[in-house]
C-alpha positions as CSV (number, residue, x, y, z in Angstrom):
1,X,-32.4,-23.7,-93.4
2,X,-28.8,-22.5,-93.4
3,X,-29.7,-18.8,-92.3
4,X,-32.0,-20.4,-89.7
5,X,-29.0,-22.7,-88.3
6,X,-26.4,-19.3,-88.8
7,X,-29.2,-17.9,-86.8
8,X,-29.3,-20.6,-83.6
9,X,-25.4,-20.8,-83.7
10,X,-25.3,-17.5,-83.6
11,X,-27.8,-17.5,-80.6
12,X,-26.0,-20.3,-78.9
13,X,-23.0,-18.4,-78.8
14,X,-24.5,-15.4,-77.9
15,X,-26.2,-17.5,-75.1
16,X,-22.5,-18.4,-74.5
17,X,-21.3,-15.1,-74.3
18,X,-23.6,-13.9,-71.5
19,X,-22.8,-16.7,-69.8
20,X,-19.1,-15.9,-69.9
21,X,-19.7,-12.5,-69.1
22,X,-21.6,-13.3,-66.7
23,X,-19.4,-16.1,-65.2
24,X,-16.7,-13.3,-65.3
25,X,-18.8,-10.6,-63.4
26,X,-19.2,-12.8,-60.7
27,X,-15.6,-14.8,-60.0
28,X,-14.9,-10.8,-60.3
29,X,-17.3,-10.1,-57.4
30,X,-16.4,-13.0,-55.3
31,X,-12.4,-12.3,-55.5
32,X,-13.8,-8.5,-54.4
33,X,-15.7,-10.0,-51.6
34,X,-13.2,-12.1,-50.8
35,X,-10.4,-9.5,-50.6
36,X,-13.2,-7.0,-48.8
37,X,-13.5,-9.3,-46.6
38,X,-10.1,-10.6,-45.7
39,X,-9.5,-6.6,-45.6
40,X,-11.8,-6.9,-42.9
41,X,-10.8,-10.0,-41.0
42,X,-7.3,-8.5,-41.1
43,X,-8.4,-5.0,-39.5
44,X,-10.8,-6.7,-36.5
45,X,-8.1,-9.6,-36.0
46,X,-7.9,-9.4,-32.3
47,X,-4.4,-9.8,-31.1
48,X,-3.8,-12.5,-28.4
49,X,-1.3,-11.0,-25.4
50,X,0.0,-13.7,-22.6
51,X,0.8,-12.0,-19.4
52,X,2.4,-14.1,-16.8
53,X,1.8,-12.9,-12.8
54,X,2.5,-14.4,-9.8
55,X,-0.1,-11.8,-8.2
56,X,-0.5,-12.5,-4.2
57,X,-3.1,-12.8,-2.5
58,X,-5.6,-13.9,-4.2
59,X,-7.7,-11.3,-3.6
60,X,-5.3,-9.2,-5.3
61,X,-5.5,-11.1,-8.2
62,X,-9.1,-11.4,-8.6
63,X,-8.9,-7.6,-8.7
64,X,-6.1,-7.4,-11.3
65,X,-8.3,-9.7,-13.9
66,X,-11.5,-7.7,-13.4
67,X,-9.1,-4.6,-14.4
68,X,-7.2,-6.8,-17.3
69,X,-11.2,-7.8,-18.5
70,X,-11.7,-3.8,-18.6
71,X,-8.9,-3.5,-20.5
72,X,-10.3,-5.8,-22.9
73,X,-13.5,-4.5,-23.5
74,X,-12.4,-1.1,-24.1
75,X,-9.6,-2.2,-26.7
76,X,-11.6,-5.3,-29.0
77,X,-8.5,-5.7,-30.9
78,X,-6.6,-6.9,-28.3
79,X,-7.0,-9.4,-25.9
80,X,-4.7,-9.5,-22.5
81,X,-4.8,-12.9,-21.0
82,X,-3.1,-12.6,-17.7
83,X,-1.8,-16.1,-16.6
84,X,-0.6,-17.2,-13.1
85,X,2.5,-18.3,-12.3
86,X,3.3,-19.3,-8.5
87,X,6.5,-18.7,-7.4
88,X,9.4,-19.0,-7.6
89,X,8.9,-17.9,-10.7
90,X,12.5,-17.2,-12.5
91,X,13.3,-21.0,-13.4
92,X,10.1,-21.1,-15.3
93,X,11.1,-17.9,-17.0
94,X,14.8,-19.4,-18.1
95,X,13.0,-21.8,-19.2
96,X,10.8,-20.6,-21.4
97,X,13.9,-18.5,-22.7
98,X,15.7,-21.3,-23.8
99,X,12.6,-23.2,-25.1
100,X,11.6,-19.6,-27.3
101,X,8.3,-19.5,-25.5
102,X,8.5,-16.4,-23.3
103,X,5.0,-14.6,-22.7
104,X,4.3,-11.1,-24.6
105,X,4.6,-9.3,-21.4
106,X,6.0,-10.3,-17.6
107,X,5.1,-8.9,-14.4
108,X,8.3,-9.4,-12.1
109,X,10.5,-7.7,-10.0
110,X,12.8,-4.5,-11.2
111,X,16.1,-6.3,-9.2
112,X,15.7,-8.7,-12.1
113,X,16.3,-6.3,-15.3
114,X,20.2,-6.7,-15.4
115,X,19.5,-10.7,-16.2
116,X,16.4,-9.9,-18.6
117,X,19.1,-7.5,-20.3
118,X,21.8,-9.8,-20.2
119,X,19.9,-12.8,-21.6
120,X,18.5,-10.5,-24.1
121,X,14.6,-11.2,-23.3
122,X,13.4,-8.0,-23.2
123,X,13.1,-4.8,-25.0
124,X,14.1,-1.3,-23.7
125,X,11.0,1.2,-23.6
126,X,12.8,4.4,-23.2
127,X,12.2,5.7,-26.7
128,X,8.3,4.8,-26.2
129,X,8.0,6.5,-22.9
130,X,9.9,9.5,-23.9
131,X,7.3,10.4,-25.9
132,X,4.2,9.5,-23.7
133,X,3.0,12.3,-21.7
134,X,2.6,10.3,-18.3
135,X,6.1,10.2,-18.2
136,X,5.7,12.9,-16.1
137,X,3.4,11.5,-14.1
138,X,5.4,8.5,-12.5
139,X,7.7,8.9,-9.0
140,X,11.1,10.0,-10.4
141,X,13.0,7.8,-8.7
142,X,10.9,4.7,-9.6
143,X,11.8,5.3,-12.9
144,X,15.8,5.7,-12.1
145,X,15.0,2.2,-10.6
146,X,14.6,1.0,-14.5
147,X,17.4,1.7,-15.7
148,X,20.1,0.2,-16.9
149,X,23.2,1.2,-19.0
150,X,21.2,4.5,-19.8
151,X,18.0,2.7,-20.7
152,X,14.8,1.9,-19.3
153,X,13.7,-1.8,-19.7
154,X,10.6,-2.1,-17.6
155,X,7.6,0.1,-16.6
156,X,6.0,0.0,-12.5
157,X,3.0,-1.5,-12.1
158,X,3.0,-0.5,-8.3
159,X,5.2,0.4,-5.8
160,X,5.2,0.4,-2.0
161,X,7.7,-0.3,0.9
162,X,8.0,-2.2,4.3
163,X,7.4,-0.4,7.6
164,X,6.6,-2.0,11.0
165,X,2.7,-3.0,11.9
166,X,1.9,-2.9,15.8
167,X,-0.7,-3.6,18.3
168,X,-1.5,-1.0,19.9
169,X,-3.4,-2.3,22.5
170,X,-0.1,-4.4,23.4
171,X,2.1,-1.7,23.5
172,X,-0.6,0.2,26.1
173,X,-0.4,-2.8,28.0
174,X,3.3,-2.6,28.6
175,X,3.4,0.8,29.1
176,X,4.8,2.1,26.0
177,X,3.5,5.5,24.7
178,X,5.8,6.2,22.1
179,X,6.7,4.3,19.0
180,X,10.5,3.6,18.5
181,X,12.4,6.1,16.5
182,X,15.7,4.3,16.8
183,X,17.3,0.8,16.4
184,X,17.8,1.0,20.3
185,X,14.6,2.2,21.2
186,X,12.9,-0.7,19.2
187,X,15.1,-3.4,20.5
188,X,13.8,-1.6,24.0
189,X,9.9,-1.4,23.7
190,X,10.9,-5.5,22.0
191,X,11.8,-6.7,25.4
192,X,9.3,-4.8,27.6
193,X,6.6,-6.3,24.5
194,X,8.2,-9.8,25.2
195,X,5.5,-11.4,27.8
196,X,6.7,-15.1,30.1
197,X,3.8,-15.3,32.0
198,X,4.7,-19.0,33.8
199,X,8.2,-18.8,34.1
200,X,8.6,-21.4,31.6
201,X,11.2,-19.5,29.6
202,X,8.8,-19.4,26.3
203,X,7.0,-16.8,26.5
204,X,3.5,-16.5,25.3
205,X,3.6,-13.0,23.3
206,X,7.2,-12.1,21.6
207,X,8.2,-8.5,20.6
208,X,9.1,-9.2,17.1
209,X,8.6,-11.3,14.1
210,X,11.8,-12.0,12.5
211,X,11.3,-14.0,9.2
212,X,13.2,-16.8,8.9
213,X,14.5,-18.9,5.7
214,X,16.8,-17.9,2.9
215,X,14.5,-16.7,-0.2
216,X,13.6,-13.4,-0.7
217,X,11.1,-12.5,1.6
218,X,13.6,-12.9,4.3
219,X,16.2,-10.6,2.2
220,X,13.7,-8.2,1.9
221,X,13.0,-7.4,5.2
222,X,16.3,-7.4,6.1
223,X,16.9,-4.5,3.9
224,X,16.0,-1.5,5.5
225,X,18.3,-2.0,8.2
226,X,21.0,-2.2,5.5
227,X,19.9,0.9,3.8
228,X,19.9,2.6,7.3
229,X,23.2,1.5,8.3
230,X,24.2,2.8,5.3
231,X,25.3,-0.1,4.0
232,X,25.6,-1.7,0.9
233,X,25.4,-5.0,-1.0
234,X,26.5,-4.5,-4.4
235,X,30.1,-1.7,-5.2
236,X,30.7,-0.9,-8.7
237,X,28.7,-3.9,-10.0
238,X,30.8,-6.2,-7.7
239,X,29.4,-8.5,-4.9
240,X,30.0,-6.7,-1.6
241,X,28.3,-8.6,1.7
242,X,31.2,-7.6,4.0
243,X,30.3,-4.5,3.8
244,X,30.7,-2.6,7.4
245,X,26.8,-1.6,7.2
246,X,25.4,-5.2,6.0
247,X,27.7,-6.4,9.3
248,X,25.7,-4.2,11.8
249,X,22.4,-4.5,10.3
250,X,22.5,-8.7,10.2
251,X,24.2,-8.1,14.2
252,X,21.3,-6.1,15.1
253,X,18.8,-8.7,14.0
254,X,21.3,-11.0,16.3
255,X,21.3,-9.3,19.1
256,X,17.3,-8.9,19.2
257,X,17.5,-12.7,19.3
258,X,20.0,-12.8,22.3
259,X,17.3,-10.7,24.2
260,X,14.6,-13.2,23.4
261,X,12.3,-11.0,22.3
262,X,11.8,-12.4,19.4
263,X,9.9,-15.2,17.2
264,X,10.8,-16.4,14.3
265,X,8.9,-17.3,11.8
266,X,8.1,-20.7,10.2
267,X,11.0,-21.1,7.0
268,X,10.1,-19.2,4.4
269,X,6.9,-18.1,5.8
270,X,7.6,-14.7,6.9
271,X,5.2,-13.0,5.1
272,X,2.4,-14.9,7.2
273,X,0.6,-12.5,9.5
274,X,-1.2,-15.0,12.0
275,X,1.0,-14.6,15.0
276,X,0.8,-11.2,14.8
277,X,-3.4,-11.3,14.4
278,X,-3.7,-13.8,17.0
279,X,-1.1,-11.3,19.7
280,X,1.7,-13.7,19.9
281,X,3.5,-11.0,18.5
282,X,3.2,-7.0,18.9
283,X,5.2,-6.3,15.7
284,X,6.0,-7.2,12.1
285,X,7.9,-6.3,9.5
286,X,6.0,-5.9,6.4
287,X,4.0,-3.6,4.1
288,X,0.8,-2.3,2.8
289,X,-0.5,-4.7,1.0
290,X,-0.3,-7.2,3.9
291,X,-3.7,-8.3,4.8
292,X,-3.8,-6.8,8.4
293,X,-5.2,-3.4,7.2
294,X,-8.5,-5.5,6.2
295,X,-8.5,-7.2,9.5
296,X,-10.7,-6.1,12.5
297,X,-7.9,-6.3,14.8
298,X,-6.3,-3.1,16.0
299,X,-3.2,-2.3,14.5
300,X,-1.1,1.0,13.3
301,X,2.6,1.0,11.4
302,X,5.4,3.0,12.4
303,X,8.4,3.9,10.2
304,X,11.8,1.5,10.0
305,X,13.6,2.9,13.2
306,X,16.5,4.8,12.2
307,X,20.2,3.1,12.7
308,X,22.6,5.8,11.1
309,X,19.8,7.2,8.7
310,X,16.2,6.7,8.2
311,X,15.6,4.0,5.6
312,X,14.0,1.5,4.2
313,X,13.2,-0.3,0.6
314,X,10.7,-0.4,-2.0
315,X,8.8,-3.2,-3.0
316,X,7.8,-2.3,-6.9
317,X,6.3,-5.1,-9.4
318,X,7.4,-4.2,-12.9
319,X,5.9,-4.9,-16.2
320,X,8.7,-6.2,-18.9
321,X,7.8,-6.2,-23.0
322,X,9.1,-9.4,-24.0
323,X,10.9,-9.4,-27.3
324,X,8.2,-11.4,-29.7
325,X,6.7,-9.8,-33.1
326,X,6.4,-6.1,-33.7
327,X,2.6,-5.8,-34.0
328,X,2.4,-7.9,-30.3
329,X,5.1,-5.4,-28.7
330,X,2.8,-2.7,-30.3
331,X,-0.1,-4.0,-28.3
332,X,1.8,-4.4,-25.2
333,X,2.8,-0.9,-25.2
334,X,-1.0,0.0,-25.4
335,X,-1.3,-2.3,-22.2
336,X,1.5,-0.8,-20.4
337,X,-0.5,3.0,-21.1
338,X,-3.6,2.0,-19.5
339,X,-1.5,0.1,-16.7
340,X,0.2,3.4,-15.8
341,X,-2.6,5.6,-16.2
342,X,-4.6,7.7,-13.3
343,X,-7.5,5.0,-14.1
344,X,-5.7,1.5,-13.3
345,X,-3.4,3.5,-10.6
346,X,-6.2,4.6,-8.4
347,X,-8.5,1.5,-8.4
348,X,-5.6,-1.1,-8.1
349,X,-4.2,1.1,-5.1
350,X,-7.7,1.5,-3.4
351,X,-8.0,-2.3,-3.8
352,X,-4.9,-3.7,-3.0
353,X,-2.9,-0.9,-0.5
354,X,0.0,-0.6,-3.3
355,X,1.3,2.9,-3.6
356,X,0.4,4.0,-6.9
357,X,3.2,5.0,-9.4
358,X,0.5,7.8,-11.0
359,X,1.3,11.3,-9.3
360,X,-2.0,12.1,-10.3
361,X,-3.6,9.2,-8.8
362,X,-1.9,9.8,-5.6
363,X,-3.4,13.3,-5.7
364,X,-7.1,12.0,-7.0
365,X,-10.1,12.9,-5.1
366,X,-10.8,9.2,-4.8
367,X,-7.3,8.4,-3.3
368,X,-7.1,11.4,-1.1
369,X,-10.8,10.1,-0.1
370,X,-9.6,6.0,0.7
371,X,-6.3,7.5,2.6
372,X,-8.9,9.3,4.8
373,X,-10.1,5.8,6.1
374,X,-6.1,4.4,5.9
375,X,-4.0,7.4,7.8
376,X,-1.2,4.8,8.1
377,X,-0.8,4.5,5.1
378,X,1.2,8.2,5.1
379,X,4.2,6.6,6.8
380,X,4.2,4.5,3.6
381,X,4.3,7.4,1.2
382,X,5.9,9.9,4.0
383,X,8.8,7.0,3.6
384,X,9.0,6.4,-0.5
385,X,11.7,9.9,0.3
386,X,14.1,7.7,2.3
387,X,13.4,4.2,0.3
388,X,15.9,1.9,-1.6
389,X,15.8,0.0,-4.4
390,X,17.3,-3.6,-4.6
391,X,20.2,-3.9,-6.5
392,X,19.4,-4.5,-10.7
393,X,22.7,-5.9,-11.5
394,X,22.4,-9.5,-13.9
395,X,23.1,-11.8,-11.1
396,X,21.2,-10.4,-8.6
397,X,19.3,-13.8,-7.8
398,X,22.6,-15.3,-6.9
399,X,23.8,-12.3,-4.3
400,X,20.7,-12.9,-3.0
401,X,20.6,-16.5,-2.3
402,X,23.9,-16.8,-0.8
403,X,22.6,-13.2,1.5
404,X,19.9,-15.4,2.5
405,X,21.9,-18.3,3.8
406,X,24.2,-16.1,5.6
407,X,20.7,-13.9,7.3
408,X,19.6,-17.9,7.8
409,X,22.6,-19.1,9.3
410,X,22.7,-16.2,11.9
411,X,19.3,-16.6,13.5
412,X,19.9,-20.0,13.6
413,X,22.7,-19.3,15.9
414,X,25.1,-21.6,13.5
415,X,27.3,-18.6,12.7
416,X,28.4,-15.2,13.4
417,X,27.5,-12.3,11.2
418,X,30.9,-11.5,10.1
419,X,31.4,-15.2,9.6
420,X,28.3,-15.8,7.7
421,X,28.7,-12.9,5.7
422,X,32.3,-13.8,4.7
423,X,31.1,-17.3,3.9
424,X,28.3,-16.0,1.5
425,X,31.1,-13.6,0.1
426,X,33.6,-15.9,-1.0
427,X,30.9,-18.1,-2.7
428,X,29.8,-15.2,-5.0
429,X,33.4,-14.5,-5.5
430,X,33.5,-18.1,-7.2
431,X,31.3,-17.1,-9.5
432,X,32.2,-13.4,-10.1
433,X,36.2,-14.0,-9.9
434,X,38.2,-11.9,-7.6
435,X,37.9,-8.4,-8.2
């Protein structure tokens, strides 16, 4: 009876043993599973990028997303989600600075980096793009328009800059054969263009659309005829809207208003092309991305007429690395490489009329191919030579705000150039402090 019970206890606790073995074995092969597969979860964990735009038109920015869902598919562990923000967008942006929200990665304008640098929002990519290959690859001087104190803080998306759209059928009808090549042969051909046909002393097709408000369209096409009266807005890192050349370039725009051959256009709705599609005007200041090349109506572009020099300015969006964790900055780099290669350069250019930033994709058998069915486009690129970048000082928002009010208070009549320009001057100076 006792060697029978020694027997079952020792049974039992064999029994017991197994179990325990057993029990080990397998907490042992779920804490492997559940580090294999944690492992795993960790090295497919998609990484979530925010990208805030303010993409115009929308065509545009249908286009952009089907590119950003490429993007996507061809790198599963990351995920771009591009985000639209109207404008104006910079309050938002403060904002969100303030309020530690900022996105992963802005698309914005290059005049803005000296802010971005001051507030300390973004992160310089210099190091990074010294040691990409497609450094190469981008315009020179769009990269100089980057920089700040010896660093490079943004990368171009696309580039471009304004010229002058025409009608040519209007400019046959008044007997003009030769496009302007000078600021007095355009305020010329502006006069003959401007047509009074009752007498009534408002006449029903104008020369020119001047844009009128003071935000930055209206700065922006104002310019190139700074640039090509050599003027200047910013010396030394100093306000400077007295500046002999910003004088004559806001008179000219005056005087083309004393002639009446021009229309202004509703405030702060330069950019709108309607006037000029439905003939009430034979020109317009703007640039290739404006939606007249995809219109049926006839229409070519000429080159900024030259006042001292030929000039005129670019109009680059730039991509900015917010500062946020280092694995997210990671995956924005690998963003801003497929943003700036031959790939996304050609088919956002073909789609939108941007210039691309990719030398290669300028020189593309696709490209070369599209600018076969756009020759104007050449006076775009045949320009990028002579073009100007906006000033990328921190403050820059400022300078141009009170430039606007003096360009606004001009063609309202209300003020001289000097005057205005003087005005805008010694408001800036407020802020600055005498120099």
């Amino acid at each position: 009876m006792k060697s029978k019970l020694l027997f079952l206890v020792g049974d039992f606790w064999q029994g017991i043993n197994k179990f325990v073995v057993l029990g080990i074995i397998v907490v042992f092969c779920l804490i492997s599973l559940s580090s294999c597969q944690q492992l795993e979860t960790q090295k497919n964990q998609v990484i979530h990028l925010t990208l805030w735009q303010s993409i115009n038109p929308p065509q545009n920015r249908e286009l952009f997303q089907k590119i950003v869902n490429k993007f996507n598919q061809k790198h599963p562990n990351i995920h771009v989600e591009a985000i639209f923000q109207p404008e104006p967008q910079l309050p938002k942006i403060l904002t969100a600075f303030v309020g530690n929200a900022l996105p992963d990665i802005l698309y914005f304008y290059p005049e803005y980096i000296g802010q971005f640098v001051e507030l300390g929002a973004i992160k310089p990519l210099d190091d990074w793009l010294d040691k990409f290959s497609i450094k190469s690859d981008i315009k020179p001087n769009l990269i100089k328009g980057m920089e700040i104190n010896g660093h490079i803080w943004s990368v171009p998306m696309h580039t471009s800059n304004i010229g002058i759209f025409y009608r040519p059928k209007l400019f046959e009808s008044a007997g003009i054969t030769e496009i302007p090549k000078t600021w007095e042969e355009l305020r010329e051909i502006a006069k003959k263009l401007t047509i009074d046909k009752n007498g009534d002393h408002r006449p029903e097709q104008y020369g020119i659309l001047l844009p009128l408000g003071k935000g930055g369209w209206t700065v922006f096409s104002w310019l190139p005829f700074l640039f090509a009266a050599q003027g200047e807005i910013v010396t030394d890192n100093y306000p400077n809207l007295t500046h002999p050349g910003a004088i004559a370039a806001l008179q000219f725009w005056q005087d083309m208003i004393a002639d009446g051959s021009v229309m202004l256009s509703a405030p702060e709705r330069g950019y709108e092309e309607d006037a000029f599609l439905q003939g009430r005007v034979a020109m317009q200041i703007t640039g290739p991305w404006t939606l007249i090349m995809k219109s049926q109506v006839d229409h070519q572009v000429f080159p900024v007429p030259a006042g001292i020099i030929p000039a005129t300015v670019t109009g680059t969006a730039s991509l900015f690395m917010m500062k946020t964790a280092p694995e997210r900055e990671k995956a924005a780099l690998t963003f801003f490489e497929y943003v700036l290669s031959e790939e996304f350069q050609t088919e956002w250019a073909i789609g939108t009329g941007f210039l691309p930033v990719n030398i290669k994709s300028a020189q593309s058998p696709a490209y070369q191919e599209y600018l076969k069915s756009k020759p104007w486009l050449k006076v775009f690129i045949d320009q990028m030579s002579v073009a100007a970048s906006r000033p990328n000082i921190a403050g820059y928002s400022r300078i141009s705000d009170s430039l606007g009010r003096a360009i606004e208070a001009t063609l309202l009549g209300k003020s001289s150039p000097e005057a205005a320009l003087k005005q805008a001057q010694e408001r800036l100076e407020v802020i600055w402090g005498e120099k």
